[in-house]
C-alpha positions as CSV (number, residue, x, y, z in Angstrom):
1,X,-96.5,191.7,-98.8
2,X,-96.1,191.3,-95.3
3,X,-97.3,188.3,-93.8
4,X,-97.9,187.0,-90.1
5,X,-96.6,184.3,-87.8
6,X,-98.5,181.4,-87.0
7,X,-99.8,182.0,-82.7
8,X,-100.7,179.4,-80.7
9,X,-104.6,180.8,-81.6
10,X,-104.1,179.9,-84.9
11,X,-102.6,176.6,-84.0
12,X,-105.8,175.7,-82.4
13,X,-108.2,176.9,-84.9
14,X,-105.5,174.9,-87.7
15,X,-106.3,171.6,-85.1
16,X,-109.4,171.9,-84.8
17,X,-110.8,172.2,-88.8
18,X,-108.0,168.7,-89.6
19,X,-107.5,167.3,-86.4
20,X,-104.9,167.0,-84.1
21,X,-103.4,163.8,-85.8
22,X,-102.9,165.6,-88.9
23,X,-100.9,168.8,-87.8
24,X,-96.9,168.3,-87.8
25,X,-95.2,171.1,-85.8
26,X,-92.3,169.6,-84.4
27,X,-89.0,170.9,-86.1
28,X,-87.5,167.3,-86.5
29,X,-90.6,165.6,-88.0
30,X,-91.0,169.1,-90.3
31,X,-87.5,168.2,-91.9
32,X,-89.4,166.2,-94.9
33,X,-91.9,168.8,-95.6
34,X,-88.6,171.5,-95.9
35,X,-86.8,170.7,-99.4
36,X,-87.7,168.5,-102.4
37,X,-85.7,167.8,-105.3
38,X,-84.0,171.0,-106.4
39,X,-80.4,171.3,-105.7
40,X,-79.4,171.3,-101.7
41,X,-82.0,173.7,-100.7
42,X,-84.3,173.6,-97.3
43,X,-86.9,176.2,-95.8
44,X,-89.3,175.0,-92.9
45,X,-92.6,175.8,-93.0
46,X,-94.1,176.9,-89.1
47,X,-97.0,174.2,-89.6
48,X,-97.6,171.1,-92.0
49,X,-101.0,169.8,-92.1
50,X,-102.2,166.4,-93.8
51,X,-105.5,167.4,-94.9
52,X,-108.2,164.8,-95.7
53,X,-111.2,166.6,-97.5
54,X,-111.6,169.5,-100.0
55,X,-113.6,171.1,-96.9
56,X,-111.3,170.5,-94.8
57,X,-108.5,172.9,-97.4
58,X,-111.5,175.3,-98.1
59,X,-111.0,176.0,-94.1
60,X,-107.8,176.3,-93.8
61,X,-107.7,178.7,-97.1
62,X,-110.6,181.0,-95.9
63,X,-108.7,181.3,-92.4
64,X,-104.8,181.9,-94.0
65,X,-106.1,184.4,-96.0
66,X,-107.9,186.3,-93.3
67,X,-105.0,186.1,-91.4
68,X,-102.3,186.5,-94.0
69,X,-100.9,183.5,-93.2
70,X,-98.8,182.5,-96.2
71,X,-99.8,179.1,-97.8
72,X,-97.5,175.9,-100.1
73,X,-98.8,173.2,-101.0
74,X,-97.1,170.5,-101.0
75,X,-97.1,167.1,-103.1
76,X,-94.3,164.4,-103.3
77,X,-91.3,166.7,-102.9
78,X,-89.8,165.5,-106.3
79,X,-89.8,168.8,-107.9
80,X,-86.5,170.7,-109.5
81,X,-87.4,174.0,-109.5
82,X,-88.2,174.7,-106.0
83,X,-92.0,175.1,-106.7
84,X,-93.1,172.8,-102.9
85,X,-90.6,175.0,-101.1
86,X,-92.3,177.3,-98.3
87,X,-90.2,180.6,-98.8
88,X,-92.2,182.5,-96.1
89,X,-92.6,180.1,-93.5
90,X,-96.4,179.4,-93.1
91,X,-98.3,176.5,-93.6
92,X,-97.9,173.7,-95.5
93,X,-100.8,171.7,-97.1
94,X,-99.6,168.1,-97.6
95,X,-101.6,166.8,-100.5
96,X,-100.5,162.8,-99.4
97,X,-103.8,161.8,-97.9
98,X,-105.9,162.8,-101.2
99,X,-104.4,159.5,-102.7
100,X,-107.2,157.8,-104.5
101,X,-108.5,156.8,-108.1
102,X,-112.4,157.8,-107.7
103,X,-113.4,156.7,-110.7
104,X,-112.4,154.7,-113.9
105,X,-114.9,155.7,-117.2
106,X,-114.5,153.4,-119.5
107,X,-117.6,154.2,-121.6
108,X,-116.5,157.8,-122.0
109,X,-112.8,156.7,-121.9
110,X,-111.5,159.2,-119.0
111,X,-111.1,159.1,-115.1
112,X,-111.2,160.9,-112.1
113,X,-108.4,160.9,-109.3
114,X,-106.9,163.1,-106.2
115,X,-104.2,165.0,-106.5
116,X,-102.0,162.8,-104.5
117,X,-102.2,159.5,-106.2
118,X,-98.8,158.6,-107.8
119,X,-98.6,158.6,-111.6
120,X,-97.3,154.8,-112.0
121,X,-99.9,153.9,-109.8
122,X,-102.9,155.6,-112.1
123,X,-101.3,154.3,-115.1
124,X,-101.0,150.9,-114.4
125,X,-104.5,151.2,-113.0
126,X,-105.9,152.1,-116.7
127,X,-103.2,149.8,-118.2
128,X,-105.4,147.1,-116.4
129,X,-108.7,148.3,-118.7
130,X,-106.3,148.5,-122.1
131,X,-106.3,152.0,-121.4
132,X,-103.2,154.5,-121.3
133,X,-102.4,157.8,-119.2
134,X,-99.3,158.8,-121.3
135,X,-97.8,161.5,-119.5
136,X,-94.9,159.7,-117.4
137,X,-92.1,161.6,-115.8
138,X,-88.9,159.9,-114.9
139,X,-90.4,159.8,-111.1
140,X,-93.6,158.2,-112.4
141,X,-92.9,156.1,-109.6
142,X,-93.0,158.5,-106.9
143,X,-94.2,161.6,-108.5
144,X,-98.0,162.5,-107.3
145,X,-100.5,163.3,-110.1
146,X,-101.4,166.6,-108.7
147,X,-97.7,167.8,-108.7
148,X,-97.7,167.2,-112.5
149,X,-100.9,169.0,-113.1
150,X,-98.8,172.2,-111.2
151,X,-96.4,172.1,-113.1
152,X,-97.5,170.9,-116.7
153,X,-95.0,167.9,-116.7
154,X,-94.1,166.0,-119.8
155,X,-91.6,162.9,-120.1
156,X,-90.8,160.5,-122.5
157,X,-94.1,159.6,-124.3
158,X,-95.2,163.9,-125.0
159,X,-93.5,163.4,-128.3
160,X,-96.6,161.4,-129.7
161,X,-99.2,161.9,-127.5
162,X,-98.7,165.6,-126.3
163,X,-98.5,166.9,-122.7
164,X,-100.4,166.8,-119.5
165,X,-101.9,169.6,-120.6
166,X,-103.8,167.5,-123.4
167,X,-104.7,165.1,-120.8
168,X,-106.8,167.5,-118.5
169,X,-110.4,168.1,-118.9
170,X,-111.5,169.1,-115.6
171,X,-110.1,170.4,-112.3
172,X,-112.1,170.9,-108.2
173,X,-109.9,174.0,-107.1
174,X,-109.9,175.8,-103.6
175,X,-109.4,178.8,-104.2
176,X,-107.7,181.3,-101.5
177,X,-110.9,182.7,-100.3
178,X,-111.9,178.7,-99.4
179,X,-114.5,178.6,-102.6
180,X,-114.7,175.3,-104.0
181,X,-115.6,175.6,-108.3
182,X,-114.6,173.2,-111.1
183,X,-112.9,175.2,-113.9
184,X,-114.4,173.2,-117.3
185,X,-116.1,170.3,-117.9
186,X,-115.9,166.9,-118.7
187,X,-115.8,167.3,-121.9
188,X,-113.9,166.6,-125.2
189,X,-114.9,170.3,-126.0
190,X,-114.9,173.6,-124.3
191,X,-115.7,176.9,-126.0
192,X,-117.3,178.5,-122.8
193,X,-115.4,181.5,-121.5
194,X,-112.2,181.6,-120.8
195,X,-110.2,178.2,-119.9
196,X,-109.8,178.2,-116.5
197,X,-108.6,174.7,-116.4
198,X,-105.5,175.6,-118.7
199,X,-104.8,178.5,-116.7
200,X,-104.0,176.0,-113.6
201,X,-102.1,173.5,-115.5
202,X,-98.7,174.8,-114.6
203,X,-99.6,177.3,-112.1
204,X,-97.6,176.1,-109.7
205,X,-100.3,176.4,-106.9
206,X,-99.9,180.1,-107.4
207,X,-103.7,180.4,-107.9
208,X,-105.8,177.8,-105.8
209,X,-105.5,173.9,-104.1
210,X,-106.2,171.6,-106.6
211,X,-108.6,168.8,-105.2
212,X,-109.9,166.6,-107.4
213,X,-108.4,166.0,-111.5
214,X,-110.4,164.3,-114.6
215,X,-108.3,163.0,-117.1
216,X,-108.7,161.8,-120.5
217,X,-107.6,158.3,-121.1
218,X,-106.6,156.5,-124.7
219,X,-106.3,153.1,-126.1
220,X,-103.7,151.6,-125.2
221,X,-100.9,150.5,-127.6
222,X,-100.6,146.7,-127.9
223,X,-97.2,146.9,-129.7
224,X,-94.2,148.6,-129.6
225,X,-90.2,148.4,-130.7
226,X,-87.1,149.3,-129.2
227,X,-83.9,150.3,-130.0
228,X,-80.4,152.5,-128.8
229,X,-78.5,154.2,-131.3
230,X,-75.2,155.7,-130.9
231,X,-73.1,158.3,-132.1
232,X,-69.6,159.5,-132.1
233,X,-70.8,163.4,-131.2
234,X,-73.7,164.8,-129.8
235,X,-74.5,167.3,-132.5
236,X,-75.0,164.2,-135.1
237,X,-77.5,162.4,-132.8
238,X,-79.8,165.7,-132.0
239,X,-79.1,166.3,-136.2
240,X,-81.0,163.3,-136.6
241,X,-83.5,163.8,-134.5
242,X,-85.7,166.3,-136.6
243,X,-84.8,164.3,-139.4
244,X,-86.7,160.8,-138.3
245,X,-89.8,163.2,-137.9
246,X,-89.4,164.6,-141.7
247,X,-89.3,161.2,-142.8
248,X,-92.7,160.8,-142.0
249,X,-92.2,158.6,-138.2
250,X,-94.1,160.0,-135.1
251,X,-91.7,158.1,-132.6
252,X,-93.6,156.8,-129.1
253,X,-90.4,158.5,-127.3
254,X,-87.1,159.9,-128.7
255,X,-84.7,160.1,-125.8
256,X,-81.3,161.6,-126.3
257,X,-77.9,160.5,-123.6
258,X,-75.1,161.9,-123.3
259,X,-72.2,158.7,-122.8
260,X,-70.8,160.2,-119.4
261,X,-74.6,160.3,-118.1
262,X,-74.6,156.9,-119.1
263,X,-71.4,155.9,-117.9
264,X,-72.4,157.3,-114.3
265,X,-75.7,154.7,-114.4
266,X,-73.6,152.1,-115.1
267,X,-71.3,152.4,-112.0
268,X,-74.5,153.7,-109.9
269,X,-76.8,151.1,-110.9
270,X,-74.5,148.2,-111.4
271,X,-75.9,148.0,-114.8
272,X,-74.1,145.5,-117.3
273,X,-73.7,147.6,-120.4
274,X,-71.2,147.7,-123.0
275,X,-70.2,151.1,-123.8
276,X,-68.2,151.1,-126.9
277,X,-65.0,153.6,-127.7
278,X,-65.6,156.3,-130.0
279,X,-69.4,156.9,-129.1
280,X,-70.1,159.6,-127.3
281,X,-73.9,159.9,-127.4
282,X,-77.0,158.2,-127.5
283,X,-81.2,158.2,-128.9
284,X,-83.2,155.6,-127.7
285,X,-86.2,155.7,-129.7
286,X,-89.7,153.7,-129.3
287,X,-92.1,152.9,-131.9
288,X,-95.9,151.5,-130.6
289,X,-98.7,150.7,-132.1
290,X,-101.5,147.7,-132.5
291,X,-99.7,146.6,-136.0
292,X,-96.4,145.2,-135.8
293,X,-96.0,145.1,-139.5
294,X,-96.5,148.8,-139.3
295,X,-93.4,149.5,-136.6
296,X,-91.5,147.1,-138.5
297,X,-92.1,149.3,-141.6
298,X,-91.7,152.7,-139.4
299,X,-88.0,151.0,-137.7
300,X,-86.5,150.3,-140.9
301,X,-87.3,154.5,-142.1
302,X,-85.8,155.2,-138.9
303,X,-82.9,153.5,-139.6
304,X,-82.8,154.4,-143.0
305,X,-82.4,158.1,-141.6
306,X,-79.6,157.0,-139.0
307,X,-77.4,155.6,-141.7
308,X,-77.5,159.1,-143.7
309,X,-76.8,160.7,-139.7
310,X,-73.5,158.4,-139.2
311,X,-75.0,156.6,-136.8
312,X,-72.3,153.5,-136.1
313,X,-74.5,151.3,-134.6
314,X,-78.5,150.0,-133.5
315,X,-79.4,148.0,-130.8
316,X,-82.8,146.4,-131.1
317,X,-84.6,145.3,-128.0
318,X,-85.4,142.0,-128.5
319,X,-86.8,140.7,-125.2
320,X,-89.8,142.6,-122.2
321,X,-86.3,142.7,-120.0
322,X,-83.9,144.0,-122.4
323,X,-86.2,147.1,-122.9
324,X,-86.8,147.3,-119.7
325,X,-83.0,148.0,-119.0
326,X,-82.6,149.9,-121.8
327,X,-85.2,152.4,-120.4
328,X,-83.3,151.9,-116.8
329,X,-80.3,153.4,-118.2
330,X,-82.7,156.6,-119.4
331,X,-84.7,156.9,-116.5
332,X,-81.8,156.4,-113.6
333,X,-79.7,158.5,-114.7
334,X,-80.7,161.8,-113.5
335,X,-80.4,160.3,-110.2
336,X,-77.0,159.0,-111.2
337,X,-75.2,162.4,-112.3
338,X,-77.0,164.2,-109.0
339,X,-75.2,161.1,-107.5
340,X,-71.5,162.4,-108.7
341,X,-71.6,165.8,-107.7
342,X,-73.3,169.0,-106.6
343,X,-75.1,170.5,-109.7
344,X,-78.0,172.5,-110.8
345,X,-80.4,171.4,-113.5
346,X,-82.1,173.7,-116.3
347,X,-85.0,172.7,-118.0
348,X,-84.0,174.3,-122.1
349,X,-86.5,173.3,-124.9
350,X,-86.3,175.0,-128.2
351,X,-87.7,174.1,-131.3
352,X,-86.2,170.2,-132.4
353,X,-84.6,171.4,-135.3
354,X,-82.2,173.8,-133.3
355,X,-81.2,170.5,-130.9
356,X,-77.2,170.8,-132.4
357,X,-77.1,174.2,-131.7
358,X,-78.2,174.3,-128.1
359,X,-76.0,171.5,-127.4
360,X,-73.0,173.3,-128.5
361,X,-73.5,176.4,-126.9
362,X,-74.1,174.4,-123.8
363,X,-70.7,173.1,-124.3
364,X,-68.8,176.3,-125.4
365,X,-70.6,178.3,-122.1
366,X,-68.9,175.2,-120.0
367,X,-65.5,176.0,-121.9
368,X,-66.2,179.7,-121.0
369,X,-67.3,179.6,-117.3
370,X,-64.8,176.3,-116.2
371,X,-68.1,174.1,-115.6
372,X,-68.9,170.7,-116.7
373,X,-72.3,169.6,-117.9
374,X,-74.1,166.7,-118.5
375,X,-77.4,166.4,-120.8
376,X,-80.2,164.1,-121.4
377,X,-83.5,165.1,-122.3
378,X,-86.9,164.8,-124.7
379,X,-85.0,165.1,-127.8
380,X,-87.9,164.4,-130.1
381,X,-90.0,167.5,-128.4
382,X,-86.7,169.6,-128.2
383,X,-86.5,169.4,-124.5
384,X,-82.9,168.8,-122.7
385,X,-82.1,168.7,-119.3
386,X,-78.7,170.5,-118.3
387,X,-77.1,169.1,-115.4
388,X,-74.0,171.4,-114.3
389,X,-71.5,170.0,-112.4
390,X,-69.3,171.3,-110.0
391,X,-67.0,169.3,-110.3
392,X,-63.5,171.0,-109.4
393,X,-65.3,174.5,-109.6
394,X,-64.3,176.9,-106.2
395,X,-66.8,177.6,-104.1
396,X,-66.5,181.1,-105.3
397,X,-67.0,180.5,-108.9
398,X,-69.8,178.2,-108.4
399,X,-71.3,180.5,-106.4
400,X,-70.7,183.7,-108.5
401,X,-69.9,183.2,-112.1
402,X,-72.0,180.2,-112.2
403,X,-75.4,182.3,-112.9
404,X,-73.5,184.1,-116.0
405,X,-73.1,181.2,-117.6
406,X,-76.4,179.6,-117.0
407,X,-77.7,182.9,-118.0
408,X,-75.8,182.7,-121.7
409,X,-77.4,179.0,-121.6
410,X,-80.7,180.7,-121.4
411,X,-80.4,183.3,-124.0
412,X,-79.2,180.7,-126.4
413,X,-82.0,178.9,-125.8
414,X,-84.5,181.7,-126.3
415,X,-82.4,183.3,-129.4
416,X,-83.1,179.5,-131.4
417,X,-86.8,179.9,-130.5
418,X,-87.5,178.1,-127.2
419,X,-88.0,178.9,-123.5
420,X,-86.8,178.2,-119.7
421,X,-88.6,175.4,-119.0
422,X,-90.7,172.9,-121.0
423,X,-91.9,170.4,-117.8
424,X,-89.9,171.5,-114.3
425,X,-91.7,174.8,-113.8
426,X,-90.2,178.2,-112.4
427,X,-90.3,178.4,-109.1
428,X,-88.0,179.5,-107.0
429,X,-84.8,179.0,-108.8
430,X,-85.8,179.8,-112.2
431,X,-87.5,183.3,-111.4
432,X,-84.5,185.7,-111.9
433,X,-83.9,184.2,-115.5
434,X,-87.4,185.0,-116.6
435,X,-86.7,188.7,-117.9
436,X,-85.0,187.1,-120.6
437,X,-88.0,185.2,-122.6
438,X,-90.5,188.2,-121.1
439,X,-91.3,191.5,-121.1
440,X,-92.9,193.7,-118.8
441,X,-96.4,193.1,-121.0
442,X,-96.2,189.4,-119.5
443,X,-95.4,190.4,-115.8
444,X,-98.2,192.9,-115.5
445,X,-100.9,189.9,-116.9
446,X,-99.6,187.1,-114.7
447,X,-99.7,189.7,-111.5
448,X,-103.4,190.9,-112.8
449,X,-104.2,187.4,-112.6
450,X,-102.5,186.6,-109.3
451,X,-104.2,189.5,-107.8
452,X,-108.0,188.3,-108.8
453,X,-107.6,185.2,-107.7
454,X,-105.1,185.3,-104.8
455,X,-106.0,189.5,-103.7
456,X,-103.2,188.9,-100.2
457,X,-100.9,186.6,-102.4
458,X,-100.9,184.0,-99.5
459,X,-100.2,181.0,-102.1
460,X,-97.0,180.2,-102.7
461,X,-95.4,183.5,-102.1
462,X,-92.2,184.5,-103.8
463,X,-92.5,181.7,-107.2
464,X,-92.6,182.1,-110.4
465,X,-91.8,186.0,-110.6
């Protein structure tokens, strides 16, 4: 697809629909809008714009698309896959002014909220009505709602409570042509056509703007335990994982750490931790509830099925501050290992069960290619991030033999019964690999699809495949 240039005409007509305050063309102030967080990777867009209404997008949409003007949209720039990078130049919808909580059901126990409201922020703003939003990614903090919603984002809590996509009853999209629909309903139910709202939950903004998100909401947990256990090799602690679920525990969050991940917190944070010799990895592991009898009860099979995994030793939370660090150590250190050295991160999940032997082939491909690796991940849904290292690679090797080996990574991972990514997306970076999980059956639906909803492809060209 061959797509034009943004003219001074088009300038005009872009100021006039969101006003001059909200358009960003000079190349300095653009810098932001030009990366996020996957690997070292910038592309400008021509134009940014800070839109302020869902008419306001509908505009800009119906006049991109007349004028083949490719479109990104854009949310908190704390993506790893390359999905908020604008390939083909273009425009660049900044979703940071659509940053409010509309609305707050607690009869019907669900809420409505922009796209660019941070996670934390919604959560605690439910936690508030003894209400919970459970899905919380490591950048809860700065992560925008909306950018979850593109790319069906997890973290610690899926294990119990399920994904984002669980979470979603309702979606205002604008699509390419500037129509404004709601896919579903908000309802508990929907058996009328097909789903449109699942369809956008991980479409990467592929397909249409998102503009407006209703959520389901929960009771919140009043209760809830916390411990570390440690192990002297990573196989035994992802052994144990499946096993705490056959003995009959539905962990809050089952978190697996590798020790050099943690040893990297500990001199990025300043954390005081004792790391003892001999381990080499870690599950932290949450139990919640509104009994504490009933965790208590649930803790003691847990630890019952550690004992039989050779785990040497568990450390119980026993104060707010001391689980507060504990989950400090988990949720820094992604931060901490980018901190150490230029890397890539992959996004495996298989089936929990096969945990051991993704972790050693992870290790063995390292052997092979001369890379190191560090993981961490959502062991209880199977999920494990790979952070390569370059370490003492060559420049050459890391930028030629690398993709072999990431590419064994991913056949592993697919031959034990998983797939590329279970919360970061495709994107950009991801794309190439896909042929591996799917077949040409797959490629022709998802570009059928593209085609009816986005007929000049002018939404984030060049992701995804």
């Amino acid at each position: 697809m061959e797509f034009n240039k943004i003219t001074a005409g088009d300038l005009s007509v872009i100021k006039a629909v969101v006003g001059e305050d909200s358009v960003v063309s000079n190349h300095d102030d653009l810098e932001k809008y030009s990366h996020d967080e996957t690997e070292d990777l910038h592309y400008y867009p021509e134009i940014a714009v800070k839109p302020k209404s869902p008419e306001e997008i509908s505009a800009l949409l119906k006049f991109c698309n007349e004028k083949l003007i490719p479109v990104t949209v854009r949310g908190a720039g704390t993506g790893l896959s390359g999905g908020a990078l604008p390939v083909k130049g273009g425009l660049l919808i900044s979703m940071e002014r659509f940053n409010h909580i509309l609305n707050i059901d607690e009869e019907n126990l669900q809420a409505t909220v922009e796209p660019g409201v941070i996670t934390e922020t919604f959560m605690d703003a439910v936690a508030e009505k003894g209400l919970l939003y459970p899905v919380d990614p490591a950048s809860k903090g700065s992560c925008f709602i909306g950018g979850n919603v593109s790319h069906g984002s997890g973290g610690p809590r899926v294990v119990k409570y399920g994904t984002i996509r669980e979470y979603i009853l309702n979606l205002q999209v604008v699509l390419p042509d500037g129509d404004i629909i709601w896919t579903g309903a908000n309802t508990l139910k929907y058996a009328s056509g097909y789903n449109l709202t699942q369809l956008m939950i991980g479409s990467e903004g592929t397909l249409g703007v998102v503009t407006k998100i209703v959520t389901k909401l929960i009771p919140r947990p009043t209760q809830d335990a916390l411990m570390l256990a440690s192990f002297a090799t990573n196989e035994e602690a992802c052994a144990a994982v499946s096993a705490i679920f056959r003995a009959g525990v539905v962990p809050s969050a089952l978190e697996f750490m590798e020790r050099r991940g943690l040893e990297w917190v500990i001199k990025y944070d300043g954390l005081n931790f004792d790391l003892k010799e001999g381990i080499e990895a870690f599950l932290l592991i949450e139990v919640d509830g509104t009994n504490q009898d009933v965790i208590f009860s649930e803790c003691e099979k847990i630890n019952g099925v550690l004992d039989q995994h050779n785990c040497k030793d568990v450390l119980f939370a026993d104060t707010a501050a001391q689980k507060e660090e504990l989950w400090r150590l988990r949720r820094t250190m992604a931060v901490s290992v980018k901190s150490h050295s230029v890397f890539k991160e992959e996004d495996t999940v298989v089936p929990r069960a096969k945990l051991p032997q993704l972790i050693k082939g992870i290790k063995e491909a390292g052997k092979k290619y001369h890379f190191d690796s560090v993981c961490f991940g959502h062991a209880g849904d199977g999920n494990l991030h790979v952070n390569i290292l370059k370490g003492e690679m060559s420049d050459e090797d890391w930028n030629t033999k690398l993709k072999d080996g990431i590419k064994e990574i991913f056949e592993l991972t697919v031959s034990l019964g998983g797939t590329l990514s279970g919360e970061h997306g495709i994107g950009l970076v991801q794309k190439e690999y896909m042929p591996i999980k799917y077949g040409e059956a797959h490629f022709e639906l998802w570009r059928g699809i593209k085609k009816v909803f986005d007929p000049n492809g002018i939404m984030n060209p060049g992701k995804i495949f």
